[in-house]
PAZAPA-4460 file (N, C-alpha, C; in steps of 0.05 Angstrom, whole numbers, plus 32768, in hexadecimal, padded with zeros to 4 digits):
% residues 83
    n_x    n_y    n_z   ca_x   ca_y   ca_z    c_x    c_y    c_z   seq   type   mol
   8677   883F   8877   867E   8842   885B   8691   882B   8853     1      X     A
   8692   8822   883C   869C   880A   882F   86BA   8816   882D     2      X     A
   86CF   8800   8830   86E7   87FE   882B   86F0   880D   8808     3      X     A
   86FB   881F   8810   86FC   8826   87E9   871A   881C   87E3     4      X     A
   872A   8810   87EC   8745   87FC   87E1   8741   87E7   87D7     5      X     A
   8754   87EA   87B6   874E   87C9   87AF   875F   87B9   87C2     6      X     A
   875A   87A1   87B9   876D   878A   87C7   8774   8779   87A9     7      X     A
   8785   8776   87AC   878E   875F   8790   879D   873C   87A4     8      X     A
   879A   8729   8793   87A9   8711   87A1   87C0   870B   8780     9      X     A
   87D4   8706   878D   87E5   8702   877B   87FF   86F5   878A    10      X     A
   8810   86EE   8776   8829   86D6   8787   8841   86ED   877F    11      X     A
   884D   86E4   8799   886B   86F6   8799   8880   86E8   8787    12      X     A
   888C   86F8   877B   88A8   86F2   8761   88B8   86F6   876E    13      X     A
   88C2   8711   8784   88DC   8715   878B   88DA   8727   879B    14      X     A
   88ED   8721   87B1   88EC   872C   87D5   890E   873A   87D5    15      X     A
   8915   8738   87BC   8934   8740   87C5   8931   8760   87CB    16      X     A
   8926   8774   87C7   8924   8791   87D7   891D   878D   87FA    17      X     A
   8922   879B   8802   8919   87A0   8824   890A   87B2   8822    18      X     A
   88F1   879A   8835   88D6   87AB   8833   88CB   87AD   8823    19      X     A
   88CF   87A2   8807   88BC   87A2   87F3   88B9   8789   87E9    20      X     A
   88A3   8783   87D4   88AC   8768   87CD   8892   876E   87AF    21      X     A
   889A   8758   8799   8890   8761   8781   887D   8746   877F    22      X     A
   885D   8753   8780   8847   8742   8779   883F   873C   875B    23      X     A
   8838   8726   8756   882A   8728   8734   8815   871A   8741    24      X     A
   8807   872F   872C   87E6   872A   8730   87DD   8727   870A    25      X     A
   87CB   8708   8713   87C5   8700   86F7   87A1   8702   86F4    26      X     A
   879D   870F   86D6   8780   8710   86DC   877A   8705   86BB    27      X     A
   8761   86FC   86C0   8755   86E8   86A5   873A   86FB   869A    28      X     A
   8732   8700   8682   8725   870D   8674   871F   870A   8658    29      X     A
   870B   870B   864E   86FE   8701   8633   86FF   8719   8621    30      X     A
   8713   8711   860D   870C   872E   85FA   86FF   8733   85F0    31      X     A
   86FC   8752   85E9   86DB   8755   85E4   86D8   8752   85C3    32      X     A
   86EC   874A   85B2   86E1   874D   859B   86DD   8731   8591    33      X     A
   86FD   8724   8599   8700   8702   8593   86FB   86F6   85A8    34      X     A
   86F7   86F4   85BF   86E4   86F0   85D8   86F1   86D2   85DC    35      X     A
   8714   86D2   85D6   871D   86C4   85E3   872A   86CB   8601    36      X     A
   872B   86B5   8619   8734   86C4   8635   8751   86C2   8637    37      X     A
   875E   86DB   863D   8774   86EB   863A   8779   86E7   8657    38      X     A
   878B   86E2   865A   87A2   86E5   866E   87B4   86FA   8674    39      X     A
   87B1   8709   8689   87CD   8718   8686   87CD   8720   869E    40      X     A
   87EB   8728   86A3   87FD   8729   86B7   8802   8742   86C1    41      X     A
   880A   8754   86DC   880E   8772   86E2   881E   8769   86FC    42      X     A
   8832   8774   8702   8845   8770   8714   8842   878F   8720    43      X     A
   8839   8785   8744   883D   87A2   875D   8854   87A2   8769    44      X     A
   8859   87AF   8770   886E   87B8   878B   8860   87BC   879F    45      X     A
   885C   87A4   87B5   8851   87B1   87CF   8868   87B1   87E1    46      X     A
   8859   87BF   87F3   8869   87C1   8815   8863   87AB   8824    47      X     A
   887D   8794   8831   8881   8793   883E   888E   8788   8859    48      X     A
   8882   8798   8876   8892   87A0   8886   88A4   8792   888F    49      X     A
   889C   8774   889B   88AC   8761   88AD   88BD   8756   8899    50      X     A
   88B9   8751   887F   88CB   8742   8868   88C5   872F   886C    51      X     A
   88A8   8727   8870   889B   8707   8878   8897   8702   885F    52      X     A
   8894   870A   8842   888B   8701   8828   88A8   86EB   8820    53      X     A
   88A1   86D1   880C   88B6   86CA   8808   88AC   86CA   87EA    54      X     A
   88BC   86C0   87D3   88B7   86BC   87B8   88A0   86A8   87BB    55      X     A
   8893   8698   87A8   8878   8691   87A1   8866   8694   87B9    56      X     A
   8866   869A   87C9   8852   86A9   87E1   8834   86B5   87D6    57      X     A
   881C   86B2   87D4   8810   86B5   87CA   87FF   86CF   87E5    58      X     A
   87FA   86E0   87DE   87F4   86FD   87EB   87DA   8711   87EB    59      X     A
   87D7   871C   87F7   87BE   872D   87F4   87C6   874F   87F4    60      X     A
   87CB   8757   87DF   87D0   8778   87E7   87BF   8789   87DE    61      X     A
   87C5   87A1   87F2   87AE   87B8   87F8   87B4   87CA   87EB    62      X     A
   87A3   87DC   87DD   87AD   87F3   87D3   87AF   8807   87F4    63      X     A
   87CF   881A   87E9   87CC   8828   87F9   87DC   8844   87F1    64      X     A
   87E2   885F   87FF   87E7   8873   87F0   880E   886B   87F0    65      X     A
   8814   887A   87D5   882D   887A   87CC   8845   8881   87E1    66      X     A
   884F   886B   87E0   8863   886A   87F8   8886   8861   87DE    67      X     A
   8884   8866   87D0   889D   8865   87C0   8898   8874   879E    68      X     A
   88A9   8871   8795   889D   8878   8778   8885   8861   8762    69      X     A
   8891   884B   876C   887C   8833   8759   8875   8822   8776    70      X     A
   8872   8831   878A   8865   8812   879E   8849   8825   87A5    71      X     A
   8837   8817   87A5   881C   8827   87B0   880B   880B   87C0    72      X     A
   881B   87F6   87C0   8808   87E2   87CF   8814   87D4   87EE    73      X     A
   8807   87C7   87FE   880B   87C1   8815   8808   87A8   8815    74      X     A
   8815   878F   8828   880D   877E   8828   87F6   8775   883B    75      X     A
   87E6   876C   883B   87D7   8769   884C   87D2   8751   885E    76      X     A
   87D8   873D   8847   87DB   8722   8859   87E8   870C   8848    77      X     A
   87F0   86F8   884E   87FF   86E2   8841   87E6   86CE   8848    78      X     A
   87E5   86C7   882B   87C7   86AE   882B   87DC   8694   8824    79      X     A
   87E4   868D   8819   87EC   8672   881C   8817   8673   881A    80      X     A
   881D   866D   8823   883E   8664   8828   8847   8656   880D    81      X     A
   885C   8655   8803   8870   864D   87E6   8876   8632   87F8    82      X     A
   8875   861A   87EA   8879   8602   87F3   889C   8601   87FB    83      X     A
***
């Protein structure tokens, strides 16, 4: 059976909590009436564990079940390092 978790990729803003760290995930879309492409922005709270995320860290997180009041995601992996 197929994996039913999204995954989102988005860059880290801020690691100052322990154990958590705040992803923005940006997505592009054409409106449907003026069908110019829209931009917009949604900031997660994922988990996580080792506190390996640093600020511009670009990330992969998992949906997973509610482990705080606003955190429902996991990290899953770190795809590219903040220069």
């Amino acid at each position: 059976m197929k994996e039913q978790r999204k995954r989102l990729v988005g860059i880290v803003t801020s690691d100052k909590m322990d154990k958590t760290i705040v992803v923005v995930v940006e997505r592009q879309y054409r409106h449907p009436l003026y069908k110019k492409v829209v931009r917009s922005t949604k900031k997660y709270l994922a988990h996580d564990e080792e506190n390996a995320c640093q600020v511009g860290d670009r990330v992969q997180i998992l949906e997973a079940r509610p482990l705080s009041r606003r955190k429902r995601w996991v990290v899953e992996e770190i795809l590219e390092r903040a220069a």
